[in-house]
C-alpha positions as CSV (number, residue, x, y, z in Angstrom):
1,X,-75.8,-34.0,52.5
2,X,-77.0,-30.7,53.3
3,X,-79.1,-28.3,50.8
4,X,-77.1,-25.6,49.3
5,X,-78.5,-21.7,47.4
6,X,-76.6,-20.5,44.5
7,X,-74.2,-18.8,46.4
8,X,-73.2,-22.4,48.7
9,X,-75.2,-20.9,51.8
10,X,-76.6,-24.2,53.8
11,X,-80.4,-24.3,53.5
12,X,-82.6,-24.9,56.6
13,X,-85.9,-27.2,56.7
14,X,-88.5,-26.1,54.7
15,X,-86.1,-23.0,53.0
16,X,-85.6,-23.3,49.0
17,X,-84.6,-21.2,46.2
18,X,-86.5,-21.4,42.8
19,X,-84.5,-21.0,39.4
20,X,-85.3,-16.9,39.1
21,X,-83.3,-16.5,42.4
22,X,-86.4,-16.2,44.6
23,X,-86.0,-17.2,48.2
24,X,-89.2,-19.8,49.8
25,X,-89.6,-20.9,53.6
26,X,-92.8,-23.2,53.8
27,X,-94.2,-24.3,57.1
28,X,-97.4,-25.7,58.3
29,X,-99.4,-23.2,61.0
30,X,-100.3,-25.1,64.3
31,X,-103.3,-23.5,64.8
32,X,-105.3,-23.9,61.3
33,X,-103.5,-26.7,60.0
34,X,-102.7,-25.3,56.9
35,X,-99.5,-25.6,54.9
36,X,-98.0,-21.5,54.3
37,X,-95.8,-20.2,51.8
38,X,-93.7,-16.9,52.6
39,X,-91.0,-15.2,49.9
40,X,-88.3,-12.7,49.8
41,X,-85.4,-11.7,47.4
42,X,-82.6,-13.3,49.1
43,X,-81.8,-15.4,52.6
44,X,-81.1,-12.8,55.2
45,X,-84.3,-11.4,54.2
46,X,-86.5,-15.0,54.6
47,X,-84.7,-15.6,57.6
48,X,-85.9,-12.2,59.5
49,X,-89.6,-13.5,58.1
50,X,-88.9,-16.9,59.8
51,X,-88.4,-15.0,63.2
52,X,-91.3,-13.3,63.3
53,X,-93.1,-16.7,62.4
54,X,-91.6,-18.5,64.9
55,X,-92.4,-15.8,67.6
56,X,-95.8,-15.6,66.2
57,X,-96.4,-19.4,66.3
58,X,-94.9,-19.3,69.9
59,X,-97.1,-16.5,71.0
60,X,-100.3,-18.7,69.4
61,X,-100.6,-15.5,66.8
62,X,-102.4,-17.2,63.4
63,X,-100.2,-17.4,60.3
64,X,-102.5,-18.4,58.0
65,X,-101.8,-16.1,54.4
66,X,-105.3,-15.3,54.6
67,X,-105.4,-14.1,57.8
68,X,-103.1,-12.1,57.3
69,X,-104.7,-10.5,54.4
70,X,-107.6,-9.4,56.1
71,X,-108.6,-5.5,55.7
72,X,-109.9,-3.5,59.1
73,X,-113.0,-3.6,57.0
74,X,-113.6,-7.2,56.6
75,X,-112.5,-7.5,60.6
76,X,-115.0,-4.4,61.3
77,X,-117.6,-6.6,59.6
78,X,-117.0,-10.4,61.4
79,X,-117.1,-8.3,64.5
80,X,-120.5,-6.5,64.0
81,X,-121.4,-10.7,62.8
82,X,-120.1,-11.8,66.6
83,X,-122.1,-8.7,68.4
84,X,-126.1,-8.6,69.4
85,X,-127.6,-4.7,68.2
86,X,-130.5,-3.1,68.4
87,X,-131.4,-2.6,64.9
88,X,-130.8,1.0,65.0
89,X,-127.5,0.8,67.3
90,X,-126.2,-1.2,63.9
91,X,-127.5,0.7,61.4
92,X,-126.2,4.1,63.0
93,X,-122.6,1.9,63.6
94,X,-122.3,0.8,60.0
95,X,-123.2,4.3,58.4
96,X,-120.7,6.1,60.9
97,X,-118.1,3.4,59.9
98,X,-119.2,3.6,55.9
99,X,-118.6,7.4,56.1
100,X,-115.5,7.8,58.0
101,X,-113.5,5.0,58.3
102,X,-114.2,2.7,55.5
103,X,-112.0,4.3,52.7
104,X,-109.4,6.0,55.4
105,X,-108.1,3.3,57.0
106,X,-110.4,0.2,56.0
107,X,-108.6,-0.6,53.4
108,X,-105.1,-1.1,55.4
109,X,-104.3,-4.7,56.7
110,X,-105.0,-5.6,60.3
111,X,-101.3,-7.1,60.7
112,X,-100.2,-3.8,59.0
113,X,-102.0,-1.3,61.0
114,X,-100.3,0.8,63.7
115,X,-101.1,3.4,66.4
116,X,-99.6,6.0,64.2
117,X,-101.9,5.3,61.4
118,X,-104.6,6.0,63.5
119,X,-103.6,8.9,65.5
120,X,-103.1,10.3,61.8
121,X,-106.7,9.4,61.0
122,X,-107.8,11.3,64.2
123,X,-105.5,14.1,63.7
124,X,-107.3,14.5,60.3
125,X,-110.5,14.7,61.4
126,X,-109.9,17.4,63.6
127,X,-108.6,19.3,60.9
128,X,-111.3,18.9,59.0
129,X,-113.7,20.4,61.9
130,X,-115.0,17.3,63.3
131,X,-115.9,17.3,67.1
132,X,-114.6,15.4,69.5
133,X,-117.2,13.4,70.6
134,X,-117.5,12.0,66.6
135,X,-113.7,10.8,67.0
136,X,-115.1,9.6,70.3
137,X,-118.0,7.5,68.8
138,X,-115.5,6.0,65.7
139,X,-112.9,5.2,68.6
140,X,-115.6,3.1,70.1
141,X,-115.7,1.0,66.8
142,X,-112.2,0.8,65.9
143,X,-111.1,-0.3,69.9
144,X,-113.3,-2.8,70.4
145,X,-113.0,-4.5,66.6
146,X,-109.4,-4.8,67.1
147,X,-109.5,-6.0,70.7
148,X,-111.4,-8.7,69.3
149,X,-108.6,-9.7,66.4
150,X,-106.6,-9.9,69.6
151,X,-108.5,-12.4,71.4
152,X,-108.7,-14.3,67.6
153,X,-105.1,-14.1,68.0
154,X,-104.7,-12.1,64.6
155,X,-103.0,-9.5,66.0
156,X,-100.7,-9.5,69.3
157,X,-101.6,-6.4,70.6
158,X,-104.5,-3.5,70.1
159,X,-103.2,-0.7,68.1
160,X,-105.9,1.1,69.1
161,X,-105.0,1.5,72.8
162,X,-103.9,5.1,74.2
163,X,-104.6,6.5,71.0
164,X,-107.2,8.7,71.9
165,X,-104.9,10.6,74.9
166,X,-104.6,13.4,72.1
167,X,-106.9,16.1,72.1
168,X,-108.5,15.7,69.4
169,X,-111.5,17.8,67.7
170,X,-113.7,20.5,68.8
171,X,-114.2,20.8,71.9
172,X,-118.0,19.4,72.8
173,X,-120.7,22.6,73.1
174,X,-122.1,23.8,76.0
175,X,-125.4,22.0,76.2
176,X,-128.0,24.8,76.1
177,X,-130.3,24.7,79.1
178,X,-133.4,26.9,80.4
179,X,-132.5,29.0,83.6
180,X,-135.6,29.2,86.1
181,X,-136.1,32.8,84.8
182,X,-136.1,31.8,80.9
183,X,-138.5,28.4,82.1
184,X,-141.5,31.1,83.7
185,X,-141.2,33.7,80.5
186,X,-141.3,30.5,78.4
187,X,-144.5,29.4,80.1
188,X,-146.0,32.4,80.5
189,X,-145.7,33.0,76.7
190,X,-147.4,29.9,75.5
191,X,-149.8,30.1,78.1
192,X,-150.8,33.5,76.7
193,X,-150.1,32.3,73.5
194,X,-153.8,30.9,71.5
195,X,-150.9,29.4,68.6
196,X,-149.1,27.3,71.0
197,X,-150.7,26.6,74.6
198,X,-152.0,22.9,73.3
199,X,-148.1,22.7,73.8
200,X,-148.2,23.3,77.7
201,X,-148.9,19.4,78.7
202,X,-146.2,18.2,76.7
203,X,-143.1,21.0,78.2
204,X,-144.6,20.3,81.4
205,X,-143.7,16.3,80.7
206,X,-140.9,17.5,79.5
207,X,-139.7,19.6,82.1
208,X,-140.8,17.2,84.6
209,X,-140.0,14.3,83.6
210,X,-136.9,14.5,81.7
211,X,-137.7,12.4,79.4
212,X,-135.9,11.4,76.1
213,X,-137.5,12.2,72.8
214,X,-138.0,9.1,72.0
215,X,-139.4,7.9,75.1
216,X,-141.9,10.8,75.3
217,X,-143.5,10.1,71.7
218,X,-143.7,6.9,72.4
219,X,-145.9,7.1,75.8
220,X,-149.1,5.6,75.4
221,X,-152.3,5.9,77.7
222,X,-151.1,2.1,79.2
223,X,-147.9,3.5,80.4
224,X,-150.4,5.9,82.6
225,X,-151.3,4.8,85.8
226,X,-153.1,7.5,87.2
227,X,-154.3,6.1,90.6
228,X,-151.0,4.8,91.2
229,X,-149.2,8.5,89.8
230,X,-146.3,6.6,87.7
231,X,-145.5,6.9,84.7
232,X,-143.8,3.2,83.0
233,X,-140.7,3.7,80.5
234,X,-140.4,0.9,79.1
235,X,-139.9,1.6,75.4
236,X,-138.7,4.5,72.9
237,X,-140.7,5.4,69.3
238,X,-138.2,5.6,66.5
239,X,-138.3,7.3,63.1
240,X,-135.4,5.2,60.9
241,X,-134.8,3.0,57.4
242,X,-134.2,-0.6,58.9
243,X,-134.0,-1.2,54.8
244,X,-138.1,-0.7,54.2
245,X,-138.2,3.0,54.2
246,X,-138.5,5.4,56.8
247,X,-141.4,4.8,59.6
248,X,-141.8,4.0,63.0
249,X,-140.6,1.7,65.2
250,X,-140.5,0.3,68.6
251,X,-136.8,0.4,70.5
252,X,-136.7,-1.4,73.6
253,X,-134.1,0.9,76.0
254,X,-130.6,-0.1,75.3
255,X,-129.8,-0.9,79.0
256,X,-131.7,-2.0,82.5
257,X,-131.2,1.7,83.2
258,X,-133.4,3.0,81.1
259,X,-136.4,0.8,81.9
260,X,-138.0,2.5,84.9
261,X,-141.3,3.6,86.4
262,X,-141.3,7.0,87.3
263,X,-143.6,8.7,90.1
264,X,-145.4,11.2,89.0
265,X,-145.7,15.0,90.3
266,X,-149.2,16.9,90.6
267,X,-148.0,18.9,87.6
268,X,-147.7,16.2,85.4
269,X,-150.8,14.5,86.7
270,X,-152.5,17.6,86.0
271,X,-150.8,17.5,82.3
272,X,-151.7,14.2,81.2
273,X,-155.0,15.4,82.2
274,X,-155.2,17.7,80.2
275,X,-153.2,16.2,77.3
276,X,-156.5,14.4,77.0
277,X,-159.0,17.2,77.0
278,X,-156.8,18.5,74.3
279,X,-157.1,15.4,71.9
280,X,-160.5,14.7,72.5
281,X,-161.5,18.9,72.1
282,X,-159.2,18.7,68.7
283,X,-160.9,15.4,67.6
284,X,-157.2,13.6,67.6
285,X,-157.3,10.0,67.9
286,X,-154.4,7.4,68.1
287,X,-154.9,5.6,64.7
288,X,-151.7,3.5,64.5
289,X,-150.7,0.3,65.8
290,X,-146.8,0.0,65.6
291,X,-145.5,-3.2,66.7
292,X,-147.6,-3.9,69.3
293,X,-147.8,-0.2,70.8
294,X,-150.9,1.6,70.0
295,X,-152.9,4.6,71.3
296,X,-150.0,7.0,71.7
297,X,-150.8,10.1,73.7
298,X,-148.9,13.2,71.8
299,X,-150.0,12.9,68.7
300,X,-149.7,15.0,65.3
301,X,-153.6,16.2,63.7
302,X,-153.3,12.9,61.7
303,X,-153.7,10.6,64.7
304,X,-150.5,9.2,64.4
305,X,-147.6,9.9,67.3
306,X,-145.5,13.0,66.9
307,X,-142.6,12.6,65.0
308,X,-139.3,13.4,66.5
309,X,-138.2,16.4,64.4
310,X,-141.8,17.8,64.9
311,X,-141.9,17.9,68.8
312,X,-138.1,20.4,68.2
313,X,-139.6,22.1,65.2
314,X,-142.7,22.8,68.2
315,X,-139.7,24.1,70.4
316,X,-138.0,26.1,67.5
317,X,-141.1,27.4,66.8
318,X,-141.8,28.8,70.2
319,X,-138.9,29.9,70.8
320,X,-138.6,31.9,67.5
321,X,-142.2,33.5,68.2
322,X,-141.1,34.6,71.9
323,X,-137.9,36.1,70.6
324,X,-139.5,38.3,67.9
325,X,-142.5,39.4,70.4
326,X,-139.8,40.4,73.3
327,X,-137.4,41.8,70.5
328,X,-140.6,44.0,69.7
329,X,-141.1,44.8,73.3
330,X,-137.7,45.6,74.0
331,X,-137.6,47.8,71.2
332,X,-140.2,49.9,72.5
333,X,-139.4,50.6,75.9
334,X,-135.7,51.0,74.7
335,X,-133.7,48.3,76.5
336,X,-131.9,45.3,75.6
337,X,-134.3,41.9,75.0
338,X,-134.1,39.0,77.2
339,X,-133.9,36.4,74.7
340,X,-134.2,32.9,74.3
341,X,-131.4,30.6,73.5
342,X,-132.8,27.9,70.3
343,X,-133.5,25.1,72.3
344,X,-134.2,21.2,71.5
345,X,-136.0,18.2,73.2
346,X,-132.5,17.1,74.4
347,X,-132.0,20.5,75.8
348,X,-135.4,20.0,77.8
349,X,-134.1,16.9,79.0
350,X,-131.0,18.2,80.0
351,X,-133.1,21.8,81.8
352,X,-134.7,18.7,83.7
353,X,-131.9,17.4,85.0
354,X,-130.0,20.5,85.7
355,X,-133.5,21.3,88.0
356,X,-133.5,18.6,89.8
357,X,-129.8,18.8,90.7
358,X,-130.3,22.2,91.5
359,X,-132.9,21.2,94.4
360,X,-130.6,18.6,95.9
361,X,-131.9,15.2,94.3
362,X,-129.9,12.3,95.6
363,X,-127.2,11.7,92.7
364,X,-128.7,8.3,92.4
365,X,-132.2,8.8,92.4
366,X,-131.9,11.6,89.9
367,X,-129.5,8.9,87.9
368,X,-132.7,6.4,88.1
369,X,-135.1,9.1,86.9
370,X,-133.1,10.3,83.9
371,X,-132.7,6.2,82.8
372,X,-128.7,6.8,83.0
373,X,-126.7,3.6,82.9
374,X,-123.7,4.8,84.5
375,X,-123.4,7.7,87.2
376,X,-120.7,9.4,85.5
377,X,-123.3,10.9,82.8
378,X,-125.7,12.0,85.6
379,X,-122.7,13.6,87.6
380,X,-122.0,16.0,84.1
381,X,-124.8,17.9,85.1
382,X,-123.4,18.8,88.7
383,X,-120.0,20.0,86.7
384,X,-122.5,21.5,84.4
385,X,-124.1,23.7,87.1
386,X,-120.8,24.5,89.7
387,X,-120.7,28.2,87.8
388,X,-120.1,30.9,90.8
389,X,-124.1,31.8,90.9
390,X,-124.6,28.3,91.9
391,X,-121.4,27.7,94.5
392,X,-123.1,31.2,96.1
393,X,-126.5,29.1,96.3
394,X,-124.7,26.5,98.0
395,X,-122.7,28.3,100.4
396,X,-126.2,30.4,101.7
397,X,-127.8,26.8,102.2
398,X,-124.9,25.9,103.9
399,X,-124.7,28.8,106.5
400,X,-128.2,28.0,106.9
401,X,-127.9,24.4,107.8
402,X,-125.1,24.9,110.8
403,X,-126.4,28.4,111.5
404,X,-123.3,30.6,110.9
């Protein structure tokens, strides 16, 4: 004889209805074994949750109560469990997560969350001034964290997908780079300058080289093979908390990319030259041994490497002492000053790069030199320098070359 509710509707398998008039469906999930409960006020409404079960269990989606309880933030944190990091990479992704996400949208269930919620999110951060390339860096940890509840088969599909097509937050700066023009004033000043022309071996590396910061405090006299002229990259000197306290620490380069030997010019033969003269004449010697890397070769007047924030404090520096001297000048002989723009290591790096596109360096070798992992970053600087000045340059070399 078949089941009956209180109102005589025929009750399936597994369906019951307790004495305060509350509807039950249990079933057992395939895929964890587990027996599950699910509830609602009256019939219609259990049977609509029985659909989505069944499609669920037919698409191999996981039932399981406690699955589907699970917060983005415990998902964000079994993912970061599943991944391999540099140290650092996973420090810098929990902090980012901790500040921005955790207490937005960490909180909302994974079964529960939907593009909308997250084009809010987004939306709110670029009211609230953020640039685009931070809502860029949180998409890369909310996208992949939910693809991987997909493949877990927690979720069907990735709410995450196409929701960046917005444009979203400010636009990314103009990177600041030297001009050829602003590069000669800049030497000539520190050349001429007795405060600051210790400082020419390291922003001829700089220039030359291309170098990240990290990368360029880190060099030690072993990466130097002068008969050979190249220079090895093989590692990057890091200031962070791992969790002891701040100090330094060795980062092996986050892809194949940015491991690399790099030839070196005259010029920066000459500079590491000198960079030695300068150490021994200002009695500075490498004291520190940091994990396995020792006898660094820009160092501070303790002996121990440069600190990152001290090499653009060097630039900022600089570059504040030209700008008042020229302001001076130009003040004098009554016309406007050529000033510089406040520049940073990155910036160098970037001046590099923009140089050696400027001359013609095969995309790929200059994509080699610069330890880029993918040609698309490299290929930013040749949108970065296609202003008119430079299509001009082009076109003369051009009439040149089939002698128009």
């Amino acid at each position: 004889m078949a089941r009956k509710d209180s109102r005589g509707r025929n009750l399936r398998t597994g369906e019951s209805e307790r004495k305060d008039g509350i509807y039950m469906y249990r079933y057992t999930d395939v895929k964890s074994g587990k027996r599950q409960t699910i509830y609602a006020g009256d019939l219609p409404e259990l049977r609509e949750k029985e659909k989505q079960i069944a499609k669920d269990l037919d698409d191999n989606i996981l039932t399981d109560t406690a699955i589907k309880k699970m917060t983005l933030n415990t998902l964000f944190e079994r993912y970061m469990q599943t991944r391999r990091f540099y140290s650092s990479t996973k420090i810098n992704y929990e902090n980012m997560w901790d500040i921005h996400v955790k207490n937005e949208l960490g909180n909302i269930k994974v079964v529960q969350l939907r593009p909308s919620h997250i084009k809010t999110f987004y939306n709110k951060m670029s009211e609230q001034g953020y640039a685009n390339n931070t809502i860029k860096y949180i998409h890369t940890l909310l996208y992949p964290a939910l693809e991987f509840a997909v493949d877990d088969d927690i979720i069907r599909k990735n709410p995450a997908k196409n929701t960046l097509s917005g444009d979203y937050g400010e636009a990314p700066k103009e990177k600041d780079i030297l001009t050829m023009e602003q590069q000669e004033k800049l030497f000539a000043f520190v050349c001429g300058s007795p405060v600051y022309n210790v400082y020419i071996p390291m922003l001829t590396v700089m220039l030359e080289l291309g170098l990240r910061c990290g990368e360029l405090i880190g060099l030690t006299w072993s990466d130097i093979d002068m008969e050979k002229k190249e220079v090895s990259v093989n590692h990057q000197l890091i200031y962070k908390d791992f969790g002891d306290g701040y100090k330094f620490h060795i980062n092996s380069p986050k892809t194949k990319a940015g491991n690399r030997i790099i030839p070196m010019s005259q010029a920066v033969q000459r500079a590491f030259t000198e960079q030695k003269k300068i150490n021994f004449m200002l009695g500075r010697h490498s004291i520190e041994e940091i994990e396995g890397c020792s006898d660094f070769i820009f160092l501070a007047k303790t002996g121990r490497p440069l600190m990152p924030s001290a090499v653009n404090n060097v630039l900022y520096n600089i570059v504040d002492a030209y700008n008042k001297a020229e302001s001076g000048k130009a003040e004098k002989e009554r016309r406007t000053p050529a000033l510089l723009p406040k520049i940073s290591s990155h910036s160098l790096r970037h001046t590099a790069c923009t140089n050696m596109a400027k001359h013609g360096m095969n995309i790929k070798i200059l994509q080699y030199i610069m330890g880029h992992a993918h040609s698309d970053v490299t290929m930013d600087v040749y949108n970065h320098i296609a202003g008119v000045e430079d299509v001009k340059e082009e076109i003369i070399k051009y009439e040149k070359a089939v002698n128009i």
